[in-house]
N, C-alpha and C positions, 0 to 999 in steps of 0.2 A: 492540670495535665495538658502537653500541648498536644497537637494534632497533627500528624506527620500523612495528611491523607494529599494535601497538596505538592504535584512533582514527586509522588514515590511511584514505579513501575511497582503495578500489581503481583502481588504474590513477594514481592520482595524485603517486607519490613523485617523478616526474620532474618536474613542474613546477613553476615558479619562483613563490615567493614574491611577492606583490602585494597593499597594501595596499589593505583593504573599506572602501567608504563604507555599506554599510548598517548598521544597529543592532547587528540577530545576524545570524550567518551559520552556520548550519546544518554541522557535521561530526562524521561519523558516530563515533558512540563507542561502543567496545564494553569496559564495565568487567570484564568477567571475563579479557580476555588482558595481557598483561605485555609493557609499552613500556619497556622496561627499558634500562641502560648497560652489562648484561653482568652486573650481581649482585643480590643479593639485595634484595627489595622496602625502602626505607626504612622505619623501624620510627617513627612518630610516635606520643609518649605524651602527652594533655591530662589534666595536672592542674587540676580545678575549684576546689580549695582554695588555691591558690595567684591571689592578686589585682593588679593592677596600675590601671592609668588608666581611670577612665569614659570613656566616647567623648559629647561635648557633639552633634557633626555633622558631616557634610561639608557646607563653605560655597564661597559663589558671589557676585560681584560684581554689584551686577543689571542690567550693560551685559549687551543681548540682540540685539546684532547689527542694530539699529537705521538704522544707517548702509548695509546690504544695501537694505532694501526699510521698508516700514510694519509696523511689529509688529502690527498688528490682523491683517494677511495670514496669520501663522502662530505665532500665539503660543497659543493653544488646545495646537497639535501641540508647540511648544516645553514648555512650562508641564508637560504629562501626560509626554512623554520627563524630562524633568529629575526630576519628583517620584515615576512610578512605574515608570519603568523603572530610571532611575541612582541616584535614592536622593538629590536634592539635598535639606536640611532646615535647612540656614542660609544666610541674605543675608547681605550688607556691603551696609549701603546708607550710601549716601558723599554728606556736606552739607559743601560747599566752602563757604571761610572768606567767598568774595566774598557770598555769603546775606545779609551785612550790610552796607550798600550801599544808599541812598534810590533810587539810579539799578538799574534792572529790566531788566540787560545781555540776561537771557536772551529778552524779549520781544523785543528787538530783533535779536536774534541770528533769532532764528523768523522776522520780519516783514520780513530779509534789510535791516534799516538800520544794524544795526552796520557802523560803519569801522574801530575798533578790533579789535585780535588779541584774539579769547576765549580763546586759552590765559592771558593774562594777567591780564584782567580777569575774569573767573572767577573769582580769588582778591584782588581787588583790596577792603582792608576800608574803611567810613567807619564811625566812630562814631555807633549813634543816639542816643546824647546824651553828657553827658560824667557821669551819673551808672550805673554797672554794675548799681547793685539798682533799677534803674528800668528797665523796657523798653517802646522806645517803638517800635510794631510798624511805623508808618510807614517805622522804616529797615533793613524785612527783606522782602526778596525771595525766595519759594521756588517759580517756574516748572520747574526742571529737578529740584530735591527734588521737588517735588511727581506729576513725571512718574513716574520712576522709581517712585514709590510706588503709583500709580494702573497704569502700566502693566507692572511685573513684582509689585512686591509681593504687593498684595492677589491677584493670581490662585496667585501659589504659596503665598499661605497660605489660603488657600480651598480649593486642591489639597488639601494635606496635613490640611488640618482633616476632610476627607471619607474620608481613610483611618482616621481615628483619631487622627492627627498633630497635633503642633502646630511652627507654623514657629519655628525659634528669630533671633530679628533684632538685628544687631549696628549701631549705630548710627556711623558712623566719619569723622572728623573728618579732611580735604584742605585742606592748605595748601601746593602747590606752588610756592609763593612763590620758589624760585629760576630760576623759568623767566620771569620776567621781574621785575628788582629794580626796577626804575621804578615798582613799584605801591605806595602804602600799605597797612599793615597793623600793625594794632592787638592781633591776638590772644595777644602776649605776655605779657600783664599778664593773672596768670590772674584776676582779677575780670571785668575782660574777657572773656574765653575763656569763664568757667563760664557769665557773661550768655548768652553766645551757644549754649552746646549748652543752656542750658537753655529757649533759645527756639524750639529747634530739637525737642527733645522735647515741649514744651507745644503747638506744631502739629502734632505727631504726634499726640498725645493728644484735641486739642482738634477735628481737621480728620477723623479717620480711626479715631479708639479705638485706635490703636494704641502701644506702650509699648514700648522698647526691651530684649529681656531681658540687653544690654548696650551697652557707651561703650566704642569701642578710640581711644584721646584722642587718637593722628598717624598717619597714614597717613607711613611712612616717615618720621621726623623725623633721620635722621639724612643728609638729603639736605638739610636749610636749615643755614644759619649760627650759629641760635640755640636752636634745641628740642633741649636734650641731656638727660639722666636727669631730673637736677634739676630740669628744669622739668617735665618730665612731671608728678615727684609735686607741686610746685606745684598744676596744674591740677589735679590727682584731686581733693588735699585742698579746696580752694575748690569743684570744682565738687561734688562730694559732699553739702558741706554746701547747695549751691541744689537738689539736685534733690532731698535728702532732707524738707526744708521744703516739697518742692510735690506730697509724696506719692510721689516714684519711690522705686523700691530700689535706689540703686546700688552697679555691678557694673562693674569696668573691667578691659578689655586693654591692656599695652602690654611693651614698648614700641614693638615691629611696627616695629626697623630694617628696611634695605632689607639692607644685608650682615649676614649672619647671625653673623660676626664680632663685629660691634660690640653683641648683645642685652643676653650676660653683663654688660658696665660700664655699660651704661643703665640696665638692672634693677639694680644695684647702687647706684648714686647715688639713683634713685627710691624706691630703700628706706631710704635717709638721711633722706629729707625725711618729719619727725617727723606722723604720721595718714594717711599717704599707703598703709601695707603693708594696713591692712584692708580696705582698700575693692577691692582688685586680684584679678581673679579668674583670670585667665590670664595667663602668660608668655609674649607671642605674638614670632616671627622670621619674615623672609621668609627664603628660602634662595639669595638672590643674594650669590655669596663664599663660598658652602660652604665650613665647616670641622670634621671630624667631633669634634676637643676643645672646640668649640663646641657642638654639639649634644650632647654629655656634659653641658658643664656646662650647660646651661640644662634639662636634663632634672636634675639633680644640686639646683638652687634650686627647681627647683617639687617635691622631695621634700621637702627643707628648710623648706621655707615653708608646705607643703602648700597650694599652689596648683596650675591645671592649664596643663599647656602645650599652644601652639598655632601649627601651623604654615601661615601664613594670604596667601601667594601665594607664587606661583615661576613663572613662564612657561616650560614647555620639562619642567615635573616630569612622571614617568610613576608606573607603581605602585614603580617599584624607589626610590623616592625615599618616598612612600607609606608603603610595609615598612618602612622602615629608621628613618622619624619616630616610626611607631608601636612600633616594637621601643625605638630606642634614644632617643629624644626622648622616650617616653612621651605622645605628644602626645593630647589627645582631641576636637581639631576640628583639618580640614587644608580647605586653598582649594589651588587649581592656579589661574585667576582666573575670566578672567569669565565669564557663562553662555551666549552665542554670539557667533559675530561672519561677521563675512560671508567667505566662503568663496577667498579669496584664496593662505590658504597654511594648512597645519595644522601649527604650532609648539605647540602645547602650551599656549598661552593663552589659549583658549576648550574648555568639554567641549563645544559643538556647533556646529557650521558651518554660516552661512545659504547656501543656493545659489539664485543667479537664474536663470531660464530663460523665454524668451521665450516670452510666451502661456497661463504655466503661473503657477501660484503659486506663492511660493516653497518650496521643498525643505527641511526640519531631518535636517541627518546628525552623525549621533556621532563626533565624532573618532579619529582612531586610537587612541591613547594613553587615551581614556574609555572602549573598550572593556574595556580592563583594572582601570581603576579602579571600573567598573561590578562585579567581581567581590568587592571591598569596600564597597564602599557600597550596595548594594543589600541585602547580608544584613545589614550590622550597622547598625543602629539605635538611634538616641540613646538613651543610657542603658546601653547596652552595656558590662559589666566584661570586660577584656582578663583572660584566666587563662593559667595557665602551658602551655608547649605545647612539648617537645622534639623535635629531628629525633637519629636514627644518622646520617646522612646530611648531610653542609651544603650537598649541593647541591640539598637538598630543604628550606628556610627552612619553618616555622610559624606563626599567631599564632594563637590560640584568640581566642573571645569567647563569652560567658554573655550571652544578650539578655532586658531584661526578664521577658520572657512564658518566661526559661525553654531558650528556643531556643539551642542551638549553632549555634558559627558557625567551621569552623576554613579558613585562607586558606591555603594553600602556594605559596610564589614558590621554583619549579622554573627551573633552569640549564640542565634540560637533561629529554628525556623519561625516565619513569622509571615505576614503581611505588612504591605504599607501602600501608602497614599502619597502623590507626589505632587505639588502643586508647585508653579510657578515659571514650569516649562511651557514653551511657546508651542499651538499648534504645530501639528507638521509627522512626521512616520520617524517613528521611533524602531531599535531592536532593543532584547532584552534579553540577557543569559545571566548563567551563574555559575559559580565552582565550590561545589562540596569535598567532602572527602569520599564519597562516593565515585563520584566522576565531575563532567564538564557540561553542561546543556549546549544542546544549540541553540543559535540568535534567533528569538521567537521576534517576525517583525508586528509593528501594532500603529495603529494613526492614533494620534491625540488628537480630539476636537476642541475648539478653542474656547478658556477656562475651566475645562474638563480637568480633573487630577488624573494622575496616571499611576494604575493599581499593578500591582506586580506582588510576586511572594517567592518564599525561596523555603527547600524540606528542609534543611539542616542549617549549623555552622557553616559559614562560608562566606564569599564575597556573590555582590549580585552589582552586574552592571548594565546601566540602562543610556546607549547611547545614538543620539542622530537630532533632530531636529531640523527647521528648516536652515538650511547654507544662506549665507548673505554675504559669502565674498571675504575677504581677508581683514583680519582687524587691523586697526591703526597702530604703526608701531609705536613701542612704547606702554603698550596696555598693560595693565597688573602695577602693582606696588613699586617693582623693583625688577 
């Protein structure tokens, strides 16, 4: 029988579990007693010398719940929760293929004189002219780009520019084109195609200074009829060569199926097509169709290739999904999706929930499922090397990380309450919290003395993270596997 006497607020083993809408939620923790299963503290050993995946960021879609209320009501409070509480440091911002189009669907969508379905025309393409190294700006529309830019972008990277940060921005390319097939579209022909994200980055650059630190080339292509590996690297290799001539560096994700199944023979084909392996810098999967010899091997190719992998939506992912990309994917940027949405149901598709309330402004609360991913992404930050980190114990999981500046960072996804023992962290003031289903602890700070283990315990199920150590300045670029 275990002991649930470590970290419970007295009086309260009787009642019943109830999922918090607030950020943190305050539960008393007290680290020197033992929330144990009945034996001996788990014994975790972090070795620093032992290297694995840089961490790029946790990414976010920049739908912000828009459809709740007017973002200008609470995007201040959304903007600060995402970037210094949770730790958000990468966009997907997403330029649908209809951008190319003389006719300015989105104005009329705003101006309520569309009669046509905008899930459709949305992606609906016209050609501006019939020559691709020609662009004739007349036949580009960017209303709905342009919001998304103006209204989540620029404020989280303005955010993060003020901590020190820099936002990293993924530029990603929607053609949902099987949601209505009565539409034209022209973006097969990657001349085509590369015309068009390169029109799409030179409005970035030209409207905003802004510059994609990557090109993830289909959002999902393995949901149309005709975007399969091959054409991916089609498109890399052509668009490569336009955006490398207009001064970009490029830098591409894909192949970002929707079944995680189908990654491996996408990326496989893509690697056939001859100029297309250099230019690729992540090996991204969403996690719809999970299959764990799937997530082997696409962690197995970005060793091989020495490329990075990335696990870049899943609606419904929690941390145990999280853990296990980072463990066995090696991945070093993860999306759950998008950055709010209005507070209807919490499924796991948004880290924050807008709430309306009459007479009030609206409300920004943290998802259930964000609470726990808040205990990753808040400590490890971009640039982060995953090092090695054993449990005695399997129902006490580890992952270490080495942060820039030096910082330790180790994460425990506990099964069950427990204690443990940490050895191989370097003197120096550590904090330490956790997330149950209960609530959120606050950071209990603690000094390690040197060769000392560092004991810590956690009352339930949950994540427990123990981060800080001494700073020694920024690492050498390059650190980590890949």
């Amino acid at each position: 029988m275990r002991s649930l006497a470590c970290g419970t607020v007295p009086g309260s083993a009787a009642r019943p579990r109830r999922r918090l809408a607030a950020v943190l939620v305050p539960v008393a923790l007290a680290w020197g007693c033992a929330a144990t299963r009945g034996g001996a503290p788990a014994h975790i050993a972090v070795a620093a010398a032992t290297h694995y995946q840089t961490i790029s960021g946790w990414e976010a879609t920049t739908q912000a719940g828009q459809e709740a209320a007017p973002l200008s009501l609470y995007r201040d409070r959304l903007v600060a929760l995402a970037v210094d509480d949770l730790g958000i440091n990468r966009l997907r911002l997403q330029v649908r293929s209809g951008a190319e189009n003389p006719r300015d669907y989105w104005s009329e969508l705003r101006a309520g004189r569309l009669k046509e379905n905008w899930r459709c025309v949305r992606y609906a393409t016209v050609n501006d002219n019939a020559d691709p190294n020609v662009i004739n700006w007349k036949g580009f529309h960017w209303g709905d780009f342009d919001e998304s830019v103006e209204q989540v972008v620029l404020p989280m990277k303005q955010r993060l520019e003020a901590r020190g940060e820099r936002l990293f921005l993924n530029l990603n390319y929607v053609a949902f084109y099987q949601q209505c097939r009565n539409v034209p579209y022209i973006h097969t022909d990657p001349e085509e195609y590369a015309e068009f994200m390169l029109a799409a980055s030179l409005h970035l650059r030209q409207k905003y200074g802004l510059v994609p630190d990557a090109w993830e080339v289909m959002l999902e292509p393995d949901k149309t009829p005709f975007w399969r590996g091959a054409q991916l690297g089609q498109a890399i290799v052509a668009t490569a060569r336009r955006l490398k001539a207009a001064g970009f560096t490029p830098r591409f994700i894909a192949p970002s199926t929707a079944n995680m199944t189908h990654a491996p023979a996408y990326f496989d084909d893509l690697a056939r097509v001859p100029g297309a392996l250099p230019w690729l810098s992540e090996i991204s999967y969403h996690r719809y169709g999970i299959g764990a010899p799937a997530l082997r091997s696409i962690a197995q190719r970005g060793q091989r290739y020495h490329l990075q992998t990335a696990m870049l939506e899943h609606i419904g992912s929690g941390y145990e999904d999280l853990h296990r990309d980072l463990e066995v994917g090696h991945v070093s940027a993860w999306q759950q999706f998008v950055l709010a949405y209005p507070a209807r149901q919490d499924n796991g598709g948004a880290y924050f929930l807008i709430r309306t309330r009459p007479g009030a402004p609206p409300a920004v609360e943290m998802a259930s499922r964000t609470r726990f991913l808040r205990q990753y992404f808040h400590y490890i930050r971009a640039g982060a090397v995953r090092i090695g980190a054993t449990s005695s114990d399997a129902a006490m999981d580890p992952l270490a990380f080495l942060n820039r500046d030096g910082r330790y960072v180790v994460v425990v996804k506990a099964e069950a309450a427990g204690s443990l023992a940490v050895s191989g962290l370097p003197a120096g003031r550590y904090s330490m919290s956790y997330t149950t289903e209960a609530g959120s602890s606050p950071e209990t700070p603690i000094t390690l003395a040197p060769g000392a283990p560092l004991q810590a315990a956690i009352p339930d199920r949950g994540v427990l993270t123990i981060a800080g150590g001494p700073a020694r300045g920024p690492l050498s670029a390059g650190s980590g596997s890949r």
